[in-house]
C-alpha positions as CSV (number, residue, x, y, z in Angstrom):
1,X,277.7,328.5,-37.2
2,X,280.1,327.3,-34.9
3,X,282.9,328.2,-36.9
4,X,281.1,331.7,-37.1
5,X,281.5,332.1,-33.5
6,X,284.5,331.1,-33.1
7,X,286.0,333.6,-35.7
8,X,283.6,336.5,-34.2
9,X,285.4,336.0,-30.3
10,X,288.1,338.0,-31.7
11,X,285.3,340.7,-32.0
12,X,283.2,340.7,-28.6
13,X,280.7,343.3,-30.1
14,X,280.4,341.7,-33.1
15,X,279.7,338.7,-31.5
16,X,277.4,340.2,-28.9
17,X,275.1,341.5,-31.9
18,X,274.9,337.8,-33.4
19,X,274.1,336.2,-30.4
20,X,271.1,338.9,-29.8
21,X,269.9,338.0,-33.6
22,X,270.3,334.4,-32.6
23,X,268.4,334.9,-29.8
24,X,265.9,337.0,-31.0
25,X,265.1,334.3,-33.5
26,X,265.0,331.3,-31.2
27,X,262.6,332.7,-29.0
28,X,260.5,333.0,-32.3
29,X,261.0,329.8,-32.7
30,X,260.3,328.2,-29.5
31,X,257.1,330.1,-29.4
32,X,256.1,329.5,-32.5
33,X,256.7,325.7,-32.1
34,X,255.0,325.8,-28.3
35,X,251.9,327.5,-29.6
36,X,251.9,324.6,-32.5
37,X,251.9,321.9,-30.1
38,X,249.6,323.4,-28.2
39,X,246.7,324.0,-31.2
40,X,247.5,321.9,-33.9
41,X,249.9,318.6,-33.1
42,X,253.2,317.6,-34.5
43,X,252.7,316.6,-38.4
44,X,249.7,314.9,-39.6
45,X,248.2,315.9,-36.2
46,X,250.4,313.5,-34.5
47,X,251.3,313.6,-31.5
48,X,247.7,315.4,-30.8
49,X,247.0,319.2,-30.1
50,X,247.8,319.4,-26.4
51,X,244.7,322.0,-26.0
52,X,242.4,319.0,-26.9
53,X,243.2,317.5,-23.4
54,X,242.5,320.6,-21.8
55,X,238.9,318.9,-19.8
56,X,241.9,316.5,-18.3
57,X,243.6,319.1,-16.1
58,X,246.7,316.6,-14.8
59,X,247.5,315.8,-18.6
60,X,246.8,319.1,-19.9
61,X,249.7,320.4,-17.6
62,X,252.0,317.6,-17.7
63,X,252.0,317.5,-21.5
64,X,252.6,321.5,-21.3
65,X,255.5,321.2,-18.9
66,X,257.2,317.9,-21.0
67,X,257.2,320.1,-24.0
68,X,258.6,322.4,-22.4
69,X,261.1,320.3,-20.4
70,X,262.1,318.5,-23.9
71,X,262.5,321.7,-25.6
72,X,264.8,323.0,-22.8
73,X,267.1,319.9,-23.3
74,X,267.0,320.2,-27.4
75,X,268.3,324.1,-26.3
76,X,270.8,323.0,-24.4
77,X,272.1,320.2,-27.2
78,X,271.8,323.0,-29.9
79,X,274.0,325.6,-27.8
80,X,276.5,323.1,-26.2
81,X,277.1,322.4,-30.1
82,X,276.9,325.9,-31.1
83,X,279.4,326.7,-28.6
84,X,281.7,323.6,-28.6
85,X,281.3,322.6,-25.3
86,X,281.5,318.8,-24.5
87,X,278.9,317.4,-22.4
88,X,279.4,317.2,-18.7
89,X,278.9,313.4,-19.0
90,X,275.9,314.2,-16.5
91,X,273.3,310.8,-16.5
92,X,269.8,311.4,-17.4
93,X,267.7,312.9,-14.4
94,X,270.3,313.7,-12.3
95,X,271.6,317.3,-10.9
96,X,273.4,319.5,-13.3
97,X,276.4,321.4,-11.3
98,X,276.5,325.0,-11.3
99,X,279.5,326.7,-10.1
100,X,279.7,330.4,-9.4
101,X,282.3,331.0,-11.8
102,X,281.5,329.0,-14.8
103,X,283.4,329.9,-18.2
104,X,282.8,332.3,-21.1
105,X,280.6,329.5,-23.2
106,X,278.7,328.5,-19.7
107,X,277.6,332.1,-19.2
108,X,276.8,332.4,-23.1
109,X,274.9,329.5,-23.1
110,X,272.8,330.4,-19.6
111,X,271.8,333.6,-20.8
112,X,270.9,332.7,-23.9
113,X,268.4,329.3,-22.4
114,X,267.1,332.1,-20.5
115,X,266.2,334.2,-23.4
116,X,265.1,331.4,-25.3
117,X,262.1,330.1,-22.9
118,X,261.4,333.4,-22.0
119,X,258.7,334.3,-24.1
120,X,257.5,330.8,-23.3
121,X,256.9,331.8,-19.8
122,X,254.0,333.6,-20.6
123,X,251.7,331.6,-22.0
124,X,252.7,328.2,-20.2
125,X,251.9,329.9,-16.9
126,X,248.7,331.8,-18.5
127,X,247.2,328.3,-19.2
128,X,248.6,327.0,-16.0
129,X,247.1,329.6,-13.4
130,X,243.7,329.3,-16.0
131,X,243.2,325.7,-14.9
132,X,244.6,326.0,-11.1
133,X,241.3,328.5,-11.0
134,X,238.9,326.6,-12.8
135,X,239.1,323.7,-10.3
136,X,236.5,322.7,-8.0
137,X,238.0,319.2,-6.6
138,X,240.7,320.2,-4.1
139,X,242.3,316.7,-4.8
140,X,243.0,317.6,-8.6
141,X,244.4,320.6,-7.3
142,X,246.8,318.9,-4.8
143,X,248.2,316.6,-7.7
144,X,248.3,319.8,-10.2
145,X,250.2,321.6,-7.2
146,X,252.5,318.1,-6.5
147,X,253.1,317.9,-10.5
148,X,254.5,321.5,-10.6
149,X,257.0,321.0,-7.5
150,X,258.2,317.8,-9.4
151,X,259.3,319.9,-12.3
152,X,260.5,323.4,-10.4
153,X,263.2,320.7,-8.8
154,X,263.5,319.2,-12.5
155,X,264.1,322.5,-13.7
156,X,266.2,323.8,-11.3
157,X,268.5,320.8,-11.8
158,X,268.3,321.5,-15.7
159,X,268.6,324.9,-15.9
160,X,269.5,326.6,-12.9
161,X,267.4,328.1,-9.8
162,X,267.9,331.8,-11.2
163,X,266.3,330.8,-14.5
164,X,263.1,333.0,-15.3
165,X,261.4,329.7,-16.4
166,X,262.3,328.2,-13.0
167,X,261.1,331.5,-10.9
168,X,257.8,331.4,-13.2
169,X,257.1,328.0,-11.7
170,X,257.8,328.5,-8.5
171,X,255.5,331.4,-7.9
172,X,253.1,329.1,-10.0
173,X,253.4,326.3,-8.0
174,X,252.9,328.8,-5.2
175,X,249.7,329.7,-6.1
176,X,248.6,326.2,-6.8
177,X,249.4,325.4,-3.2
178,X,247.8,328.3,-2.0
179,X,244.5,327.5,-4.1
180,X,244.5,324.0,-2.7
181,X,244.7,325.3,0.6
182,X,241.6,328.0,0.2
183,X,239.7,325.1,-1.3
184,X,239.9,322.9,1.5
185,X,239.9,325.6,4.2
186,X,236.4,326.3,2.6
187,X,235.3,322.9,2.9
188,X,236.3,322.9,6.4
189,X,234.2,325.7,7.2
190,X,231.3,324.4,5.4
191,X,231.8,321.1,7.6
192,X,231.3,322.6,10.5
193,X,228.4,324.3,9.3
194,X,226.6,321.1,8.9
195,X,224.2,319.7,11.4
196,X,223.0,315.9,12.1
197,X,219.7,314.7,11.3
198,X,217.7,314.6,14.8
199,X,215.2,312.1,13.4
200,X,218.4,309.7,12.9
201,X,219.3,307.4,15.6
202,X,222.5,305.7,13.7
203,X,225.9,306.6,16.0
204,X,228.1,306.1,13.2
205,X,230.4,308.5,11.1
206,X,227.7,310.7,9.0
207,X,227.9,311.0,5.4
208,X,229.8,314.4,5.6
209,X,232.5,313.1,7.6
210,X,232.6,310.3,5.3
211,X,233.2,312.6,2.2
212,X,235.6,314.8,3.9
213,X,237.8,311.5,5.4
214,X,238.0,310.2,1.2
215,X,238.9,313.5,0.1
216,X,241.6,313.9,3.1
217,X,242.5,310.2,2.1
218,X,243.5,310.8,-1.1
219,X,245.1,313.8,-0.4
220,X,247.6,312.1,2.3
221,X,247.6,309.0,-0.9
222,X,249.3,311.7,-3.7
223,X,251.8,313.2,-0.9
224,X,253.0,309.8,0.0
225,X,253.1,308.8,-3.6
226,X,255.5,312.5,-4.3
227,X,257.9,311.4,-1.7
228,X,261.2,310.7,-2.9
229,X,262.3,308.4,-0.3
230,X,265.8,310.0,0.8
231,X,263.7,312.5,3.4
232,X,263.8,312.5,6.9
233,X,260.4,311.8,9.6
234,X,261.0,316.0,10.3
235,X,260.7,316.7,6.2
236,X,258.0,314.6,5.5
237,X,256.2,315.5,8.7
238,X,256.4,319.5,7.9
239,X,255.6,318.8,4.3
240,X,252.2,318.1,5.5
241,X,251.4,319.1,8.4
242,X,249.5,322.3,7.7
243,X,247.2,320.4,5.8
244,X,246.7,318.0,8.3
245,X,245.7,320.9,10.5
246,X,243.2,322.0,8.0
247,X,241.2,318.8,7.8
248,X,241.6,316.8,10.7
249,X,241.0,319.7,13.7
250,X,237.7,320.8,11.7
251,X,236.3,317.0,11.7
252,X,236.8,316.4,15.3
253,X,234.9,319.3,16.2
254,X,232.2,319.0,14.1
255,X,231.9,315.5,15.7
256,X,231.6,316.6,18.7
257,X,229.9,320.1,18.3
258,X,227.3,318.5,16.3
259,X,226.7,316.0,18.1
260,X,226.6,317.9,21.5
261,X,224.0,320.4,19.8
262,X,221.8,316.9,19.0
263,X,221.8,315.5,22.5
264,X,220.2,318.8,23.6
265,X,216.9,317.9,21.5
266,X,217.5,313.8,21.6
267,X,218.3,313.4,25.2
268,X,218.3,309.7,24.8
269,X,220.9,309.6,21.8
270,X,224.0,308.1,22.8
271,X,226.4,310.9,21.8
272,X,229.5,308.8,23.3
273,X,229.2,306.1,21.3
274,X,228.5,308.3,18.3
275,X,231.7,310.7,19.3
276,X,233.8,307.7,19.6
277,X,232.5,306.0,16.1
278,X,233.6,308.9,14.4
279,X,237.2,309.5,16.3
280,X,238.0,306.1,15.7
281,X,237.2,306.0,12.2
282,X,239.2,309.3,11.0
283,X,242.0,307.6,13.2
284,X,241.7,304.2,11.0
285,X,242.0,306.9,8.1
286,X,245.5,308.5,8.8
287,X,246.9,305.8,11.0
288,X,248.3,304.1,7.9
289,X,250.6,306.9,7.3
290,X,253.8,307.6,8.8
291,X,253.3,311.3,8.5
292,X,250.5,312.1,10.5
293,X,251.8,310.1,13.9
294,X,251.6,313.5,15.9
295,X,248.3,314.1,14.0
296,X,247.2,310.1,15.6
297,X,248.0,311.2,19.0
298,X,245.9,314.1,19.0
299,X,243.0,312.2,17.8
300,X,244.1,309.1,20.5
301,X,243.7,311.5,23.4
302,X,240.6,313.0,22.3
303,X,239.3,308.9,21.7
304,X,241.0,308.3,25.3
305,X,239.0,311.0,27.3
306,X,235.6,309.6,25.3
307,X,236.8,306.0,26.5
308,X,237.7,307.3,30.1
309,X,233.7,309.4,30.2
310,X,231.9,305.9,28.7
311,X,233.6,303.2,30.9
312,X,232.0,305.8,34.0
313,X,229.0,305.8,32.2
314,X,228.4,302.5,31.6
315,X,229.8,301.0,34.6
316,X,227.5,303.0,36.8
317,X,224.7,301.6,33.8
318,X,225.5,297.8,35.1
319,X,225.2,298.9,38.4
320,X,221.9,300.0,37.8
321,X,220.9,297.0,36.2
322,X,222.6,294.5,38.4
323,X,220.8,296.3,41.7
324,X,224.1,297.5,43.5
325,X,224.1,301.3,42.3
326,X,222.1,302.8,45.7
327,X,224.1,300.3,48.0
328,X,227.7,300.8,46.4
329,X,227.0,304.8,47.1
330,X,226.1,304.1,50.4
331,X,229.0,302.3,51.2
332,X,231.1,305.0,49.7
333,X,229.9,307.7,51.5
334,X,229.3,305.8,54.7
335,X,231.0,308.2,57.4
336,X,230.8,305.8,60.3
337,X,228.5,307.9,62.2
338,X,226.3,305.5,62.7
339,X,226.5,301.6,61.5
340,X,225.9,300.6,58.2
341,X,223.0,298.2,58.9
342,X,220.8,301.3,59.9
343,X,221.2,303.2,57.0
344,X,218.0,302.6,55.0
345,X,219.7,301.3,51.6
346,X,221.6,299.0,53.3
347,X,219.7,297.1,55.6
348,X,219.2,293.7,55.9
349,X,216.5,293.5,53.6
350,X,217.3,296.1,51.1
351,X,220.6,294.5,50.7
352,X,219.8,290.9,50.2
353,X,217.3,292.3,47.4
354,X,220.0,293.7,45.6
355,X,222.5,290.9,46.2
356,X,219.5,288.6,44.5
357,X,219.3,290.9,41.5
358,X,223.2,290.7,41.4
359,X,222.7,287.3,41.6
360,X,220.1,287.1,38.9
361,X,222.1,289.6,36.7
362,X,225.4,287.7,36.7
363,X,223.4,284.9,34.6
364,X,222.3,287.4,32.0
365,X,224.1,287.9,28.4
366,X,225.1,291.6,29.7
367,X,228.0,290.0,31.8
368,X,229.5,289.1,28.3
369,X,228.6,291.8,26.3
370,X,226.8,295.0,26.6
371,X,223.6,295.8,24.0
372,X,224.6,299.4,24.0
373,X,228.7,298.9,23.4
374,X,227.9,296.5,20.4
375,X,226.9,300.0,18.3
376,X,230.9,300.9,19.0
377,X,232.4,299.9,15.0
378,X,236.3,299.3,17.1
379,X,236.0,295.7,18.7
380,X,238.4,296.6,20.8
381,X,237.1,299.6,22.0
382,X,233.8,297.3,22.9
383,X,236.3,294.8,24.8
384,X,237.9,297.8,26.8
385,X,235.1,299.5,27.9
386,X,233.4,296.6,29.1
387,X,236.0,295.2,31.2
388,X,237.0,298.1,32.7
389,X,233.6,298.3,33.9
390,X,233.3,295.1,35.2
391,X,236.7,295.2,36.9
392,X,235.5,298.1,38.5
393,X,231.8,296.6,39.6
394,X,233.7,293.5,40.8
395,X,235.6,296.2,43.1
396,X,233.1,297.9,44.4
397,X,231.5,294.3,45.2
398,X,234.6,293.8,47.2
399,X,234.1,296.7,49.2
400,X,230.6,296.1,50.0
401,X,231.6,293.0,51.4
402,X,234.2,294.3,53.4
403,X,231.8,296.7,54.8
404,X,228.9,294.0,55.4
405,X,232.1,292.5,57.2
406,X,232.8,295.2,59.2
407,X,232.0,294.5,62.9
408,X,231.3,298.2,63.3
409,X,228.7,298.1,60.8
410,X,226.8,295.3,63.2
411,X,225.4,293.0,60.6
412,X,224.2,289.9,62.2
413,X,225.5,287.1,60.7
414,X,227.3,288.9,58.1
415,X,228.7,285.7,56.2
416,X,225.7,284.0,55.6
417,X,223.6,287.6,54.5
418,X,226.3,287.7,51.3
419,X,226.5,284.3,50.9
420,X,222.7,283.4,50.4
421,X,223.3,285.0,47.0
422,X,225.4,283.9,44.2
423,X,229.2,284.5,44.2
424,X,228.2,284.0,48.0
425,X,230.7,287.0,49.2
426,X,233.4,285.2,47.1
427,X,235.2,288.2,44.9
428,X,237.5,285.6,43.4
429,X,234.6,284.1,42.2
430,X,233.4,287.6,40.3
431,X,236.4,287.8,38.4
432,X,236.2,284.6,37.1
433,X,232.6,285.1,35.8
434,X,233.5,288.2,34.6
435,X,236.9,286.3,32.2
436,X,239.4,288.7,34.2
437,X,242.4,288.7,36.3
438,X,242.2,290.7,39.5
439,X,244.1,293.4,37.8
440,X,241.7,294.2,35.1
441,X,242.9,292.6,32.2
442,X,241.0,289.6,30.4
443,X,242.2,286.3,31.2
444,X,243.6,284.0,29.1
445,X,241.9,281.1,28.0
């Protein structure tokens, strides 16, 4: 044959009308040998029919596209011989170069790959789309749609990006990314559709947010496991970031709408505890990825403004409890308009009281840690809130002592009304029950 064509380039439309036979009858072939592989196996049923792996969707493509692949490099081997071209000396897997101007074989041998796998376009991208459509997991169709990018760049590299075969796979690929994307947009919406059980007093991460986290989990898992390594922060940041959007926007408001719409019938549910459980555990999900770092700061504000609305909350809850909430108020509104030992909640008598049940309260095991921050799942968060509060009751402690002080406030004997009561008017002395430095953070031990 190759000497065939190399007496027939003496007579172009003889030649031409060979090549079209040749053609005609590989594409036969090919099809003929696909639709083999894909019903009855290789020879004694070995290797098996690749339709008998068709419940497997990720093996039922992949062997599709390897056939296919591994028929496009026999092709090649036949025509390079045909032709009596010597190979480019290209290693296996890596990019074959294509020039604009290749040469009279090049050409020859392009067109006729082209016309070879053509009529296997069909019914590769038939079975393809089939199973893209008949998947209900959007994880399966994440990998199916990562599988197919993996071999539109092999392909592309093999054959060319003009090839029919490669502009099949691309829009095939499209649609599998699309389809993936409808999927989990329709979880989304059904997420958010989902209320919490009122009769449940738990304030961690409900089941649904728990089932969407895994699925977003593994999802982030096979894009990190399809990076090639040689791509910048910017390309692997854009290669997911609109499904990021997709499930992580949806599962911080249902966290928060849900749980807003359940403090209205359980007043007493402790919705900030609850919001911050479930913040801080889709954070814990996509913080071990380097790809979602703009995704982590949205989701660190929104856990920052919950800290910022519980360390109020429960500071202002000690303060109850330790007797000081009526007096500190009084002392922050105090206008001077008249002294401070006239105003009802701080007289003499009202305020010793209160200094005794600061007194008593300092003993308690609240000053260590707080019943209602040990439901927060984040230690740290339990650490942060709690000493922010205390730093901030052991300043307001200092103001009320400066007030009691105050000459203009007309306390008699001002010194020995704070220090009948344990810390005895000594602030230093609150900060070292509390464990902290006078600027808040925990002291070291």
């Amino acid at each position: 044959m190759r000497e065939a064509v190399t007496r027939l380039r003496k007579r172009p439309e003889l030649l031409t009308e060979a090549l079209s036979s040749l053609s005609q009858t590989r594409q036969s072939a090919l099809q003929s040998h696909f639709l083999t592989a894909l019903t009855r196996g290789g020879p004694s049923g070995l290797p098996r029919p690749i339709e008998l792996h068709a419940h497997d969707p990720m093996r039922y493509v992949g062997d599709m596209l390897a056939w296919v692949h591994q028929s496009i490099a026999a092709e090649r081997e036949f025509l390079e011989s045909l032709f009596g071209v010597k190979s480019d000396g290209r290693m296996v897997g890596s990019a074959r170069i294509f020039r604009e101007k290749n040469s009279e074989e090049e050409e020859w041998m392009k067109e006729l790959m082209d016309l070879a796998v053509k009529r296997l376009c069909v019914p590769l991208q038939g079975r393809i789309q089939q199973t893209i459509r008949s998947q209900e997991s959007s994880i399966v169709l994440y990998k199916i749609a990562n599988l197919l990018q993996f071999y539109v760049v092999t392909m592309k590299n093999t054959i060319g990006p003009d090839a029919v075969l490669c502009k099949v796979l691309t829009e095939t690929t499209d649609l599998a990314y699309q389809t993936f994307f409808d999927s989990i947009e329709a979880q989304c919406r059904a997420l958010l559709r989902i209320g919490l059980d009122n009769e449940d007093p738990s304030v961690t991460p409900p089941i649904p947010i728990l089932d969407h986290t895994q699925i977003l989990r593994e999802v982030m898992s096979v894009y990190q496991s399809s990076l090639l390594g040689d791509e910048d922060t910017e390309e692997q940041v854009a290669g997911f970031k609109k499904a990021l959007d997709i499930m992580v926007d949806p599962a911080i408001e249902m966290c928060i709408n849900a749980a807003e719409q359940k403090k209205v019938i359980k007043p007493r549910w402790d919705i900030q505890v609850f919001v911050l459980n479930c913040l801080s555990y889709l954070l814990s999900v996509i913080e071990p990825f380097e790809f979602t770092k703009a995704k982590q700061a949205v989701v660190q504000e929104a856990i920052d403004s919950r800290v910022a609305i519980l360390i109020e909350e429960h500071y202002h809850e000690i303060m109850m409890d330790a007797g000081l909430e009526e007096i500190a108020l009084t002392c922050e509104k105090h206008d001077d308009s008249e002294p401070l030992s006239r105003v009802f909640a701080t007289q003499p008598q009202q305020l010793q009281a209160g200094l005794r049940s600061f007194s008593r309260w300092l003993s308690m095991s609240d000053v260590v840690q707080s019943p209602r921050l040990s439901y927060l799942t984040v230690q740290r968060l339990q650490t942060k809130i709690h000493h922010a509060a205390l730093a901030k009751m052991a300043k307001t402690y200092e103001n009320i002592c400066e007030q009691v002080r105050r000459k203009e406030n007309k306390y008699e004997a001002a010194s020995t009304l704070l220090g009948s009561e344990r810390p005895f008017g000594q602030v230093g002395l609150v900060w070292q029950i509390f464990g902290l430095q006078e600027d808040g953070d925990e002291e070291t031990r």
